[in-house]
C-alpha positions, 0 to 999 in steps of 0.5 A: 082934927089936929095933926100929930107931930111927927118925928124927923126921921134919921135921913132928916136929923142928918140933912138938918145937921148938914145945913147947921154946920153949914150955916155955923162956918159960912158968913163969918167972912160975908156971904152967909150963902158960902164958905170963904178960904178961912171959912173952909179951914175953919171947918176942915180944922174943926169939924174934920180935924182927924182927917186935917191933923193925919196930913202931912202934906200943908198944901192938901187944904189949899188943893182942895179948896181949888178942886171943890170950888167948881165955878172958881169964885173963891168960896164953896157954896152948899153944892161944892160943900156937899161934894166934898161930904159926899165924897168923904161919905163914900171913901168910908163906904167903900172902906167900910164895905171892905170890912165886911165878908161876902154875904155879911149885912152888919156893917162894922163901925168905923 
């Protein structure tokens, strides 16, 4: 009996979208495995670019990078690249949670 295919679900798109844009940024230096310095500025410009042109600070990027970079190698690899979806994710969580009245379950758009 054949199986029918089955569409991935949102939470699935949204994990293959992680590792697409991943993978789009990292390599272009070397190691296809993580995101150099350029590599990372490349994607903060690009695909965080109302978060990076809102920055008055020109350091904020550099500072960053040393913070996600747990392990000090001078590259993010995907886990230091989650942590800092993850933390974006939840800073608009909790931006997010603070729009919507008490008792409310229709979150707003951002």
């Amino acid at each position: 009996m054949a199986k029918i295919p089955v569409s991935p679900t949102e939470t699935e798109r949204c994990i293959e979208s992680l590792l697409a844009v991943f993978q789009r940024y990292a390599g272009r230096e070397g190691d296809n495995c993580t995101l150099s310095k350029k590599e990372f500025l490349s994607f903060m410009n690009a695909e965080l670019a109302s978060f990076t042109k809102n920055q008055k600070d020109p350091g904020v990027l550099d500072r960053m990078m040393k913070k996600l970079d747990l392990n000090c190698d001078g590259q993010l690899d995907f886990q230091e690249f989650l942590n800092l979806i993850g933390g974006i994710a939840q800073a608009c969580h909790i931006a997010l949670c603070m729009q919507i009245p008490p008792g409310h379950h229709q979150p707003k758009k951002l």
